[in-house]
N, C-alpha and C positions, 0 to 999 in steps of 0.2 A: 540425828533424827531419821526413823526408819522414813521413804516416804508415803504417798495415800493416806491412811489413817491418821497418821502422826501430825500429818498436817493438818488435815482436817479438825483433830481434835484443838490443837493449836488456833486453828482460824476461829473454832465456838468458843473457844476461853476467852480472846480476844473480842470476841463477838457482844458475848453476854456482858464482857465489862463495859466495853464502850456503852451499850445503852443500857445500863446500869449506871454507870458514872462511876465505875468500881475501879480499884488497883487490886493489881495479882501481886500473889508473891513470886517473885523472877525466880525462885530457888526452886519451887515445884512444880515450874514449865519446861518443857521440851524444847530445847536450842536447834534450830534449824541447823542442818549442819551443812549447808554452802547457802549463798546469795539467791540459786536459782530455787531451792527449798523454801528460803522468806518468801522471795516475789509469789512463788505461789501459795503462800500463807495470803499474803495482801489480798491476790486476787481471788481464794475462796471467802474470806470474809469480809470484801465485797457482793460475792454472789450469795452468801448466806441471807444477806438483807434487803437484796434488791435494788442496791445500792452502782450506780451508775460513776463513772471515772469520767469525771468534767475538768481536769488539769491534771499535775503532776507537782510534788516538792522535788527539785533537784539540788544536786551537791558533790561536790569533787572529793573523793578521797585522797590519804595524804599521797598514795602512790600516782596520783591524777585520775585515777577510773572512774565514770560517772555513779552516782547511789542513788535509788529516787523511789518516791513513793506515789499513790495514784492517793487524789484528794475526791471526795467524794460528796461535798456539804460546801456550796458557792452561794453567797448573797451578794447580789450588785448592789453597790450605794446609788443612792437616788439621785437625781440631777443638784440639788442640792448638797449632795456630800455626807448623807446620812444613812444610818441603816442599824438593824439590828442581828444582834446574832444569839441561838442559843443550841446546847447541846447537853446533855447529862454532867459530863464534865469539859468547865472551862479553866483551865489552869494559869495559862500564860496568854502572851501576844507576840509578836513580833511584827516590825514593820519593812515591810520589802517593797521590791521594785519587780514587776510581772511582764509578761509578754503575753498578748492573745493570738493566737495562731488565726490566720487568714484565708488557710488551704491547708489541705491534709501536709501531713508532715512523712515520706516513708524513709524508709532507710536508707541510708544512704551510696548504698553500692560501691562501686568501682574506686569511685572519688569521692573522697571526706568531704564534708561540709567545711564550709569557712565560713567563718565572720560575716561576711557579705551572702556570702547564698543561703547560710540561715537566715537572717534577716528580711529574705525577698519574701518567706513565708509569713511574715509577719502582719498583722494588721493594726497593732497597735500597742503601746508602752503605759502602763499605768502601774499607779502605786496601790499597794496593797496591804491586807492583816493580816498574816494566818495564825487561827488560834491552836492553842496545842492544849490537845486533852488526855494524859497520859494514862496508859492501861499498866503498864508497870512498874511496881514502889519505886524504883530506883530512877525513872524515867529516864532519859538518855544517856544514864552511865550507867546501865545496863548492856548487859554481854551486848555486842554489836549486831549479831544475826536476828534475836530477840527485839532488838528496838528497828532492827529495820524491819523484820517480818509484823512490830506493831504499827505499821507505815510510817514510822520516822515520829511518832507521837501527834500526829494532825488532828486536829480535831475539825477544821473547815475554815475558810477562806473568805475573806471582805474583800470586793473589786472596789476599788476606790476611783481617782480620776486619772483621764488619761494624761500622759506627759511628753514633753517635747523629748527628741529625740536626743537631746545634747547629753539626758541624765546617763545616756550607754558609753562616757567616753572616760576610761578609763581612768584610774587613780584618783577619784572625785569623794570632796565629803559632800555630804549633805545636813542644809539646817533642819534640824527635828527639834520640836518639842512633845511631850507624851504626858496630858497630866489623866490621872484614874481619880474619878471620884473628887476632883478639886483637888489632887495633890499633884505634884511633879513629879512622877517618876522619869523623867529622862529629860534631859536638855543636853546639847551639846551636836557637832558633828556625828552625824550617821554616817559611818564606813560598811561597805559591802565587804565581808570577808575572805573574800578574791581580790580586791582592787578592782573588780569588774562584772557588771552583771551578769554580760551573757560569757561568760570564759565556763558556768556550771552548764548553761544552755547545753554551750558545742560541743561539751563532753557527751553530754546527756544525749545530744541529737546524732553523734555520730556510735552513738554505742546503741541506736535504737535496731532492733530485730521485726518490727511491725510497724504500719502507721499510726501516726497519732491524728487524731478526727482534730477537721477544721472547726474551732472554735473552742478547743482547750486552753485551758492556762498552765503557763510554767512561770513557777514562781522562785527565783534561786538563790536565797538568802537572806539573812535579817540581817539590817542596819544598824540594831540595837541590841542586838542578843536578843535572849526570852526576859522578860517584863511580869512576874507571878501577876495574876488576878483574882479580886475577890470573887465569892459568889454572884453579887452583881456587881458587874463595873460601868459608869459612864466614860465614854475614854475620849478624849479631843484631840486630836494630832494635825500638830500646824508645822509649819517650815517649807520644804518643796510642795510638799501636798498640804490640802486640807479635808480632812476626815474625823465624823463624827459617828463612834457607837456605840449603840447597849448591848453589853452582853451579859447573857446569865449560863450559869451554871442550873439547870433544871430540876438537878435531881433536890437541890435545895429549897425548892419553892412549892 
């Protein structure tokens, strides 16, 4: 992909689907052609809509490198554990384990972050939804530069409650339960697929080239994989956390 133009045209494809509710065909879009060509796909169609970066999906590639997308669509659950969500298209769910940043986060310089000095930015550990609303047919087995320049397929983000600090300690299942609409889609052990939550963090936070504003979220993995949902879902999720909500797909209503 040439750049300027090419991007840009790319970031209003993107653009008009997501508030559209629409899928593109991946065969008659323009493939970013390096990492830093998405990123800036991401971030002009973020700026096309006014649209403001209140977190980040992160994720470790297989060679270890951090991959990460800016989430732009946060609804906090209510002190009760409820909340709703809606967006043009809501496809899926997943349910993760987040971190809210407590002070700006900058890059890391000289000396890499560890474990423990990420952490002191921290202000708290909470479970979370992110829903995924995909802009193209093939969604995440689509060319990889294409699904990451569509931000990883996010569609926006449920803060759920906070949690005790033990859920960071590596190699851990967790109990979930997931029913939509009165059915069960998911029982069983939640695995992070790292074995750890914050292992996508440290990637993420030592591959950062700017700061990240205090009170973002990084959210770095689903427990469950992706979960399809209908147009409207009522969704329950019990086990470590308890979380309750509506989500709709809009363009259907």
């Amino acid at each position: 992909m040439p750049a300027g133009s090419a991007t840009t045209t790319l970031a209003r494809q993107l653009s008009d689907a997501d508030n559209g509710g629409m899928r593109l065909a991946t065969a008659t879009l323009a493939e970013p052609g390096t990492p830093a060509e998405a990123f800036t796909v991401q971030s002009e169609t973020l700026a096309l809509n006014g649209w403001l970066t209140v977190g980040y999906k992160v994720a470790i590639r297989p060679d270890g490198s951090s991959i990460s997308a800016p989430m732009a669509h946060i609804t906090h659950a209510s002190e009760s554990g409820t909340a709703g969500f809606e967006r043009p298209a809501v496809d899926a769910l997943e349910v993760e384990i987040c971190f809210v940043l407590g002070k700006d986060l900058p890059p890391p310089g000289a000396k890499s972050y560890t474990r423990e000095t990420l952490l002191g930015y921290v202000s708290g550990i909470y479970s979370g939804v992110e829903f995924l609303g995909h802009r193209l047919d093939n969604g995440s087995r689509s060319p990889a530069l294409l699904f990451l320049a569509d931000r990883l397929g996010n569609a926006g983000y449920v803060l759920g409650e906070e949690l005790p600090a033990e859920v960071l300690e590596p190699g851990q299942d967790f109990p979930l339960v997931i029913t939509i609409n009165g059915g069960t889609a998911f029982s069983g052990p939640g695995k992070h697929p790292n074995g750890d939550p914050v292992a996508p963090f440290l990637a993420f936070a030592n591959a950062l080239t700017e700061p990240v504003a205090q009170g973002r979220i990084i959210t770095t993995g689903s427990l469950c994989g992706a979960i399809p949902t209908p147009e409207r879902a009522a969704i329950a999720i019990s086990g470590f956390t308890t979380l309750t909500v509506t989500a709709a797909s809009t363009r259907e209503i």
